[in-house]
Structures are given as structure tokens and as C-alpha cells.
C-alpha positions as CSV (number, residue, x, y, z in Angstrom):
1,X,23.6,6.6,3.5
2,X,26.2,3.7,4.3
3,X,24.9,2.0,6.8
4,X,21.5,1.0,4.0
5,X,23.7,0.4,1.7
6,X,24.1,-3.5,2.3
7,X,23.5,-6.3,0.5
8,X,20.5,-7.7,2.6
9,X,18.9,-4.2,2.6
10,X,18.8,-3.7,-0.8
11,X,18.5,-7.3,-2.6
12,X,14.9,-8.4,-2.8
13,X,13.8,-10.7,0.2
14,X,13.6,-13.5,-2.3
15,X,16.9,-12.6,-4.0
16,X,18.2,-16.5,-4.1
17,X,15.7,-18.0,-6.6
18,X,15.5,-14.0,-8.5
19,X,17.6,-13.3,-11.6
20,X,18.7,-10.2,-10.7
21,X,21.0,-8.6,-13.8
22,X,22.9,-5.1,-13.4
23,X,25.8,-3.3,-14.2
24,X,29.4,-2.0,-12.7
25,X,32.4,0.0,-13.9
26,X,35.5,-2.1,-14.3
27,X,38.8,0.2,-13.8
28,X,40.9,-2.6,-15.5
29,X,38.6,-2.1,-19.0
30,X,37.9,1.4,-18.5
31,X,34.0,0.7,-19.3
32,X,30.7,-0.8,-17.8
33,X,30.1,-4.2,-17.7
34,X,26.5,-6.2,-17.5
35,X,26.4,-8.8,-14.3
36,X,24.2,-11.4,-12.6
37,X,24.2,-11.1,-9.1
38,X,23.8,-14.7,-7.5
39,X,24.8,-15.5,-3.8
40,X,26.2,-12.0,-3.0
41,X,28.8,-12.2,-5.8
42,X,28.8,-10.5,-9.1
43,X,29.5,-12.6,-12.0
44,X,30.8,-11.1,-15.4
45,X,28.3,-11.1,-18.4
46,X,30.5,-9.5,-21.0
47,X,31.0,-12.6,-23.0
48,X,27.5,-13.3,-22.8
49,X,26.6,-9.6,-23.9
50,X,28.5,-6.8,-23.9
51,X,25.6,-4.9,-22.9
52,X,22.4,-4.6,-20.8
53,X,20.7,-3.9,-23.9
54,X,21.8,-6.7,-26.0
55,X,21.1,-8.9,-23.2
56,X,17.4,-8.3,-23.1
57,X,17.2,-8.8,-26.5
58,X,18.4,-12.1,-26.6
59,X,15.5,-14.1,-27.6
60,X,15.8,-15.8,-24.0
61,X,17.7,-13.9,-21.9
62,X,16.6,-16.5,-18.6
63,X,18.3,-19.2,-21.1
64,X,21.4,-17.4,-21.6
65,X,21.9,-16.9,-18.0
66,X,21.6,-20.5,-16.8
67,X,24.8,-21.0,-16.4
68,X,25.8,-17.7,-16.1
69,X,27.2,-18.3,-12.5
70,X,29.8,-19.9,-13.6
71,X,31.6,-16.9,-15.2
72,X,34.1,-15.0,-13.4
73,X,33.3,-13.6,-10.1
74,X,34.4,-9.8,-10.2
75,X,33.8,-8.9,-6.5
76,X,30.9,-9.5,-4.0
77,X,28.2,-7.4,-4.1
78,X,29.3,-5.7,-0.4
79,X,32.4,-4.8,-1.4
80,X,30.7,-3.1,-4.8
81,X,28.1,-1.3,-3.0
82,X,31.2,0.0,-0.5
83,X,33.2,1.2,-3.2
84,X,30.1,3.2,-4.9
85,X,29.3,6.8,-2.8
86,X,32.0,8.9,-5.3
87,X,33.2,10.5,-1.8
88,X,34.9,7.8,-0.8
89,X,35.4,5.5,-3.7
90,X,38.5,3.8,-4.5
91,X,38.9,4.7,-8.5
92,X,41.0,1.3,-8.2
93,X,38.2,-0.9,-7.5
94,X,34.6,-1.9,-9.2
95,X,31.0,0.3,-8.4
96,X,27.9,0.1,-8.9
97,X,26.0,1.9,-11.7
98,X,22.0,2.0,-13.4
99,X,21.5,-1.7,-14.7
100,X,20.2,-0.4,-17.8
101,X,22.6,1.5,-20.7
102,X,21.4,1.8,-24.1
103,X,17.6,2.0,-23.7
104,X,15.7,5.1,-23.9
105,X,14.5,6.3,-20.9
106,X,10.8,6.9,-21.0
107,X,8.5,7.5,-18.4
108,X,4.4,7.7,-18.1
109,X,2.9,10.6,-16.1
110,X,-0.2,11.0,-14.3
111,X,-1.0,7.3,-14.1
112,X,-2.8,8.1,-10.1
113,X,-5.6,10.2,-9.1
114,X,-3.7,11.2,-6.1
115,X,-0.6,12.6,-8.5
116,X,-3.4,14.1,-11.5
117,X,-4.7,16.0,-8.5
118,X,-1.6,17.3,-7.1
119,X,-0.7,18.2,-11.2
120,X,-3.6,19.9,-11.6
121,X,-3.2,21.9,-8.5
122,X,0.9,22.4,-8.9
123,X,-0.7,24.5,-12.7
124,X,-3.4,26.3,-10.8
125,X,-0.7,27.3,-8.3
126,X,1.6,28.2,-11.2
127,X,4.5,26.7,-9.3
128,X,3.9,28.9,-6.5
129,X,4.4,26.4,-3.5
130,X,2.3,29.0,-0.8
131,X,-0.6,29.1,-2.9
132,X,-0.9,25.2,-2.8
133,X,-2.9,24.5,0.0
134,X,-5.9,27.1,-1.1
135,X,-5.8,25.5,-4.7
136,X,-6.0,22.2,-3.3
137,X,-9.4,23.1,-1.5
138,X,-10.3,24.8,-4.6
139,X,-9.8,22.2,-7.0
140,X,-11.3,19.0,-5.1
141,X,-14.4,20.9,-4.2
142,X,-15.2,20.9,-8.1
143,X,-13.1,17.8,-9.2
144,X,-13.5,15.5,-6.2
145,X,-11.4,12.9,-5.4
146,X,-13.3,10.0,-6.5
147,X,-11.4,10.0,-10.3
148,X,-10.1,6.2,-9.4
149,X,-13.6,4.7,-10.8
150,X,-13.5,6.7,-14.0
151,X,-11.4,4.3,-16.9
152,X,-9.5,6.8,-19.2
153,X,-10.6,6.5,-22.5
154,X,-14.1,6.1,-22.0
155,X,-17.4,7.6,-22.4
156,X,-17.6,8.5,-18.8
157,X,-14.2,10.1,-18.9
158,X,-15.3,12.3,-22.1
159,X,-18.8,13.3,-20.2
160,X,-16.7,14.0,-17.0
161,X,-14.7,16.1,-19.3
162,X,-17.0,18.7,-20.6
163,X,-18.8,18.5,-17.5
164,X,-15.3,19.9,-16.0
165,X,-14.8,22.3,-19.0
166,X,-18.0,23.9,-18.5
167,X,-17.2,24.5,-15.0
168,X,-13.5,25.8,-16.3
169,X,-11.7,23.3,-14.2
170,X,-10.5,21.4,-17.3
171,X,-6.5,20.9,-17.8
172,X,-4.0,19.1,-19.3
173,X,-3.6,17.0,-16.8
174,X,-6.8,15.3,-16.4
175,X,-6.9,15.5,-20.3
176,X,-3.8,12.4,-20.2
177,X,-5.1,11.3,-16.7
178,X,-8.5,10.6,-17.7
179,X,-8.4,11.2,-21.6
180,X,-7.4,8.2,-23.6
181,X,-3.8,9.2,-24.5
182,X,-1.2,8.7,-22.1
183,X,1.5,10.9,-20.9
184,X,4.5,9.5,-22.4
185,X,7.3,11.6,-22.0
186,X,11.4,11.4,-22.1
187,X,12.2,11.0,-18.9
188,X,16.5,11.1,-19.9
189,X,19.2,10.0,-22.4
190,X,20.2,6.7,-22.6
191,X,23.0,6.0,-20.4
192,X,22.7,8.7,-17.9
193,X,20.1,6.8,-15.2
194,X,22.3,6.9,-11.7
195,X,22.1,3.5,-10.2
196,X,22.1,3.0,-6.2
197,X,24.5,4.4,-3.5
198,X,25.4,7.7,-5.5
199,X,23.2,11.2,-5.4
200,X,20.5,12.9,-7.7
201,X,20.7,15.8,-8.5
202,X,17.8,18.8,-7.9
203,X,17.9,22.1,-10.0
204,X,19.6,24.8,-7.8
205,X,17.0,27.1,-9.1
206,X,14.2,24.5,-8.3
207,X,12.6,25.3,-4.2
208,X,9.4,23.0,-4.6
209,X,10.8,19.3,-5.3
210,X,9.9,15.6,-5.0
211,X,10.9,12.7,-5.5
212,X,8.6,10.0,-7.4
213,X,9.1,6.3,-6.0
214,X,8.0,4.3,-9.7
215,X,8.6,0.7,-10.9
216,X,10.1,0.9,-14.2
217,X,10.0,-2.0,-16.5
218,X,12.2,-3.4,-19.0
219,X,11.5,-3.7,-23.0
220,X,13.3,-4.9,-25.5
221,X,12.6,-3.4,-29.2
222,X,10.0,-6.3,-29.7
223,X,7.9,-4.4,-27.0
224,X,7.8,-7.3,-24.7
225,X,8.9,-6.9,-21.0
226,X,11.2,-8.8,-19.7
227,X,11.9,-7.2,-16.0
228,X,11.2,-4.7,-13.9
229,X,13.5,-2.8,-11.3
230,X,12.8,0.5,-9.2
231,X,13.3,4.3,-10.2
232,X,13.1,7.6,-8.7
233,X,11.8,10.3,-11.2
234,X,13.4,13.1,-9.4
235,X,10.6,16.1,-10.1
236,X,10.8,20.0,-9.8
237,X,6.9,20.8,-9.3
238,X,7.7,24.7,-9.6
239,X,9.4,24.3,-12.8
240,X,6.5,22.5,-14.0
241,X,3.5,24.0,-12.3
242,X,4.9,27.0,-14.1
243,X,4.6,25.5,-17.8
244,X,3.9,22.0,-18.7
245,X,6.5,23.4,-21.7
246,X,9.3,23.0,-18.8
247,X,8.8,19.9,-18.3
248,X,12.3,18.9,-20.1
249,X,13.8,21.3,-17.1
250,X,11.8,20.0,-14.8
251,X,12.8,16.2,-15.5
252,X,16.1,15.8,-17.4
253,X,19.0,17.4,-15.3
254,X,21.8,15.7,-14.0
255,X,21.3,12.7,-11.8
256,X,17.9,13.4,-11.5
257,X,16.8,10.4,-13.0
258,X,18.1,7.0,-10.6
259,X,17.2,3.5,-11.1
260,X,18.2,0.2,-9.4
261,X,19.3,-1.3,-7.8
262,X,19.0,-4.5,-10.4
263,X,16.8,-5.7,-13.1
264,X,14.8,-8.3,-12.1
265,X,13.7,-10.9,-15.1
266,X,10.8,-12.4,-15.4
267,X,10.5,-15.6,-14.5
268,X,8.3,-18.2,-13.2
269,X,8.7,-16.8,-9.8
270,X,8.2,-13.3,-10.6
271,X,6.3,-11.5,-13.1
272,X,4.0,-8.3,-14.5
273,X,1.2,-9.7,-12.0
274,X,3.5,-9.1,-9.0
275,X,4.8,-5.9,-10.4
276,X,0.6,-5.0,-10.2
277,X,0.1,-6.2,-6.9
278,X,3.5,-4.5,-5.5
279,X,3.1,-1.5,-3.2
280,X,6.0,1.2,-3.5
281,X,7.5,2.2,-0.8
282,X,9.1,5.3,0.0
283,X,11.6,6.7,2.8
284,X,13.2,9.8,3.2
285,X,15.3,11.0,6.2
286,X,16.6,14.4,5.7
287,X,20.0,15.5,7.4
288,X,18.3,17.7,10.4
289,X,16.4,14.4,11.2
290,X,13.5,15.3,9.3
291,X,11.6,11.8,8.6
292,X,8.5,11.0,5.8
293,X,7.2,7.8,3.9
294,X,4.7,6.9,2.2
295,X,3.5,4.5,-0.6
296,X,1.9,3.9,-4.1
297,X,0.0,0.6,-4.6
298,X,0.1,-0.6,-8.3
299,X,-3.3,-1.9,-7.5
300,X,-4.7,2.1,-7.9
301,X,-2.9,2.7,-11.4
302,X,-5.5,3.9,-13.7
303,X,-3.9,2.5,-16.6
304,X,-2.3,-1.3,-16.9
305,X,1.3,-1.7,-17.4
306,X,0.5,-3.5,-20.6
307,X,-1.4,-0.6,-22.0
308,X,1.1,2.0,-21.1
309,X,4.1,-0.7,-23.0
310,X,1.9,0.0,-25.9
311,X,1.7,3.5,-26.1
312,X,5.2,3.8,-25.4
313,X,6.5,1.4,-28.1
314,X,4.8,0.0,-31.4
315,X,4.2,0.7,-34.6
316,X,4.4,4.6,-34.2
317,X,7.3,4.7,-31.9
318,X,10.3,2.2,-32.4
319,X,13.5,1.9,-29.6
320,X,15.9,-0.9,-31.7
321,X,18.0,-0.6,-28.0
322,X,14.9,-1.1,-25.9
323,X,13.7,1.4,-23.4
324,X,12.8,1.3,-19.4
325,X,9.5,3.2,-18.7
326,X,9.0,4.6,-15.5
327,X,5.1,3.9,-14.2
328,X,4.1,6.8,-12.7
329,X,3.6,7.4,-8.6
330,X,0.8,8.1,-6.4
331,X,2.9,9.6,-4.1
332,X,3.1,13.8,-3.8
333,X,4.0,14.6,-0.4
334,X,2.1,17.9,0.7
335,X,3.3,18.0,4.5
336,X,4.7,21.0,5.2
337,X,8.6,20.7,5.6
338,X,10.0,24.5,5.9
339,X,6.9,26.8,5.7
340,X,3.5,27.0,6.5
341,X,1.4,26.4,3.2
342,X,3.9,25.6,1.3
343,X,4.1,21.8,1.4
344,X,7.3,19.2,0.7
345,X,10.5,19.8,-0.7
346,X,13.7,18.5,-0.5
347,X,17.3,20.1,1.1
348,X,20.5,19.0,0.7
349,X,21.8,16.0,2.4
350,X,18.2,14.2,2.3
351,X,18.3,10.5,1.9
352,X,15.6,8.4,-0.4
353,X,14.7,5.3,-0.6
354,X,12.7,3.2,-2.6
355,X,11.1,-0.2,-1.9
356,X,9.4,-3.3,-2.4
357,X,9.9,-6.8,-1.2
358,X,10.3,-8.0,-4.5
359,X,12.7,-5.9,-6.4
360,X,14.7,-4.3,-3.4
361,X,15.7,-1.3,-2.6
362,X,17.5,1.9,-4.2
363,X,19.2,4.5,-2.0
364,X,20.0,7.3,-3.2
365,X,21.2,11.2,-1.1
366,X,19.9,14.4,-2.3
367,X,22.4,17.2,-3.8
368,X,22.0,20.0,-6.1
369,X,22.5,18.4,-9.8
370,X,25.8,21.1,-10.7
371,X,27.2,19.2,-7.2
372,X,26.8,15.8,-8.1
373,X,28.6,13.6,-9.9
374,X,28.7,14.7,-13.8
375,X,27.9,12.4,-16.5
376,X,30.7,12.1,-18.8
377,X,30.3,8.6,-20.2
378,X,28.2,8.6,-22.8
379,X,27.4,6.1,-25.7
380,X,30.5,7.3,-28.2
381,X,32.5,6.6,-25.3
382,X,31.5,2.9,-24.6
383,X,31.6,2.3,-28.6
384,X,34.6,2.7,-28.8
385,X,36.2,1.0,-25.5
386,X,33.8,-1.7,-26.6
387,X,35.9,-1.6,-29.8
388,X,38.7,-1.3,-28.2
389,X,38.3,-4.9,-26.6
């Protein structure tokens, strides 16, 4: 995982004229700090903010940061990112963490016909990775895979519906995939999102696994978004596939949720129309030189980004700190990797990454969530260092 993790390969191609905002441990403090990464070098936000949080709700953040080069460097981003892998960090020095810290962490679910299907299959199969293949056939003979026309919400989507029920193909998936509420779910707590360079963590009871290459955008409490950056929402399908009741276990363990490697603001050069046009990339290159990709184009979402904001967030659900909502994938692999029949699924040792030209890349190695790094910082904590100062 080293050698990706450089400052060209995971800064966005454009990274000179992008306000790229994120966050590192300073030993000296003893606490996080937010930064602006401009030229390679990190420059200190904390008099600006004193967190990410606060930041974006600034009522211009872009304004506030104009002159925010001229702070205090704290390091380059190299030596950061060199410093980050816990197995050979230097306690001593600055790393990198998630550029977001008191925002919920949300995230939307079945948002692609390709991942509705594979949901819809993964319950059929209840979580039963060798019976995925003849599900598969089963379910697309009735469902199809033409679902990408059908708008959710509307009157063909509620005909389709009972057409599908009468046929007793009808599930909860396709009720928030094509239905006209969204799957909105907590994804983690605020302030345990892994950033770039470290390891996420998969259940050691989990054997059918994937990870989910997602943009995730920023929003401050006003419900307007200000950013976007990349995650991985590190899923267990058997836990899932099992009970849609497990779907806390199957999300919300530790490190399984990563995001990075920055936040990139919205600006004149970059906004939510390139985050629709983006195509998600995804690498992962396992330790016995196992290789895969793939990709989600935002251009198949079956719901807007803007509509999915405002389910999250509004009247009925307030976040005073903000929140970062995943956007949902269209990538489930369903190569098989160890059996016959039995699909994708992560080992040990694999590394991920997630990419797009215009918000970089996040790299991140594969461990079993009770072996990776534990999360011990947590917000008491950074109240009262924050105090402290």
C-alpha cells in the first residue's frame, strides 16, 4: 500500500486550482486539526476553525480560506501520508485522518439497479454466498434488469410494484429502490470515518464482503452542500442478506467506514454537476496477486444527489454538526474469488482503492475490524483538548 500512497496518486489531477480541506493528528496538541492542502503542503486551519465541522458552516467557507495559505505550514503532504500506515508510524510526527469529524455519518442505499439487484438476490440467498448465482438467474428472469428507466416514486414504479407482488418477487429492496422513500440509513458515529493510508476493518465472522466505492458529499446543518470527497462503505452481504435487521452489524464496525482522502469545496471550478457526471472507480489487488476493478457512473443513479440531501436532512431530520452522506454504488462484484458459485469477497491483506479524476484517490488495506486500529478518540475527548487550548 506505500508505494499509492503519494501525493500525485492521490490528489485530484486538478489539485492546484481545488480547495481541498482535511484533517491530521498533531502530537504536539494531542488532537486533530482541520487543513488546506495547497502546493503539497498542509497549512493549519485551527485559528480559522477548530473544526471540519465549524468550517463548513461558516457562511463562506471558500471566503474564509482565501488566504488561508498563509497560515503555518505543518508538514508537506508526502511526509504526512508517510507517517500514516499505524505499522510504521512515527507517534512523534503528524498523519493523516477522515477530513470530516463532527458530522453524522449517513449514507443512501440502493441508489443503482445493478446494487437493488444484487440486494434483492443477497435476501433471496439469505446470506448464503453458494446459492447466489441460482438466485441471480431466478430473480432477473421475473425482475429484469431494465429498472434504470423506471423513476422511483412514480406511477410506473407503484404499477411495477404490484405487478412484482403478484408474482411474489416483491422486497424491501426494490420497495426503497424503486418506491418513493429512500434508504437512508447510519452508516457510523461521528468521528470514527478512517481517512486514507490506514485499514478497514471486516467482521471476522463476516465470509461474503465488499467494498462499496461512493462519493459522499458534504452538508452543513442548513442542508446545503458544500463538497464532496470519496468513501468506501465497507459491506458484509451475509450479515445482511440474512436480515435487513443486521444491517447496523453489517455497516457500523470498526474501520469499516473510510473516507478521503480530502474534501473538495465547491467552487467555480468544481461542483454537484461534476460530482453527477463523475465515474467511480474501483481497484483492488489482493495479497496472492488477485486483481479486480470496476466502476459506478453517477450518470445511472436513480435518484439526484439533491433529492437524496433532502431526504436525509430537513425539517424532519436536523444534524446542527452537519453530516456526510455516502451516495450509494453500482458496483457488487459477483466474480468468483475462492469458490465456485459463491462470488466476491475480501481476505486479509487486500488493497482498495477508490477514484476519480476530480476528487482523488483513497487507499485503503483490508484487515479484520478487532485487528485494526481501534477508535479511541471520540468527541468527549476532542472537547476537552479543544478546551484545553
Amino acid at each position: 500500500m506505500q508505494g499509492k500512497l503519494t501525493a500525485a496518486a492521490i490528489l485530484p489531477v486538478d489539485h492546484e486550482r481545488a480547495t481541498l480541506v482535511g484533517r491530521v493528528w498533531l502530537p504536539g496538541r494531542g488532537c486533530p486539526a482541520p487543513v488546506l492542502v495547497r502546493g503539497g503542503v498542509l497549512h493549519d486551519l485551527g485559528a480559522i476553525a477548530p473544526t471540519v465541522s465549524q468550517l463548513l458552516e461558516l457562511e463562506s467557507p471558500l471566503a474564509a480560506l482565501a488566504v488561508a495559505w498563509e497560515r503555518p505550514p505543518i508538514a508537506s503532504l508526502a511526509e504526512v501520508l508517510a507517517n500514516t500506515d499505524p505499522a510504521t508510524r512515527d507517534a512523534s510526527r503528524p498523519w493523516l485522518l477522515a477530513p470530516c469529524d463532527l458530522q453524522a455519518l449517513k449514507a443512501s442505499g440502493v441508489t443503482f439497479v445493478a446494487s437493488m439487484l444484487e440486494r434483492v438476490i443477497e435476501e433471496q440467498a439469505r446470506g448464503d454466498a453458494a446459492r447466489a448465482e441460482s438466485v441471480r438467474a431466478a430473480v432477473v428472469a421475473v425482475v429484469g434488469k431494465d429498472l434504470a428507466r423506471i423513476r422511483p416514486g412514480s406511477p410506473e414504479a407503484a404499477h411495477l410494484k404490484e405487478v412484482l407482488i403478484s408474482q411474489g418477487v416483491w422486497s424491501q429492496y426494490l420497495e426503497v429502490g424503486i418506491g418513493p422513500d429512500a434508504e437512508i440509513f447510519t452508516k457510523s458515529q461521528p468521528m470514527s470515518a478512517v481517512g486514507c493510508g490506514v485499514e478497514v476493518g471486516i467482521h471476522p465472522d463476516s465470509v461474503w464482503n465488499n467494498p462499496e466505492p461512493e462519493i459522499v458529499l458534504a452538508v452543513n446543518s442548513r442542508g446545503a452542500v458544500v463538497g464532496a470527497a470519496l468513501g468506501n462503505d465497507v459491506n458484509l452481504r451475509d450479515f445482511e442478506g440474512r436480515s435487513a435487521l443486521l444491517l447496523g452489524k453489517a455497516k457500523d464496525n470498526n474501520a469499516s467506514c473510510a473516507i478521503g482522502p480530502f474534501i473538495r469545496l465547491f467552487d467555480t471550478g468544481f461542483g454537484l454537476d461534476d460530482v453527477r457526471g463523475c465515474d467511480v472507480l474501483l481497484a483492488i489487488e489482493g495479497p496472492d496477486g488477485y486483481r479486480l476493478s470496476g466502476s459506478s457512473s453517477m450518470c445511472r443513479i436513480s435518484r439526484d444527489p439533491l433529492d437524496l440531501v433532502g431526504q436525509a436532512i430537513g425539517a424532519n431530520h436536523r444534524y446542527p454538526d452537519g453530516l456526510m452522506l455516502f451516495l450509494g454504488t453500482m458496483f457488487a462484484p459477483t466474480a468468483d474469488r475462492l469458490q465456485p458459485g459463491q462470488g466476491f469477497t475480501h481476505v486479509v491483506g487486500d488493497v482498495v482503492t477508490v477514484h476519480t479524476p476530480g476528487l482523488g484517490a483513497l487507499v485503503n488495506r483490508v484487515n479484520r475490524a478487532d485487528r485494526c486500529e481501534p477508535w479511541t478518540f471520540g468527541i468527549g475527548a476532542l472537547l476537552s483538548r479543544l478546551a484545553a487550548r
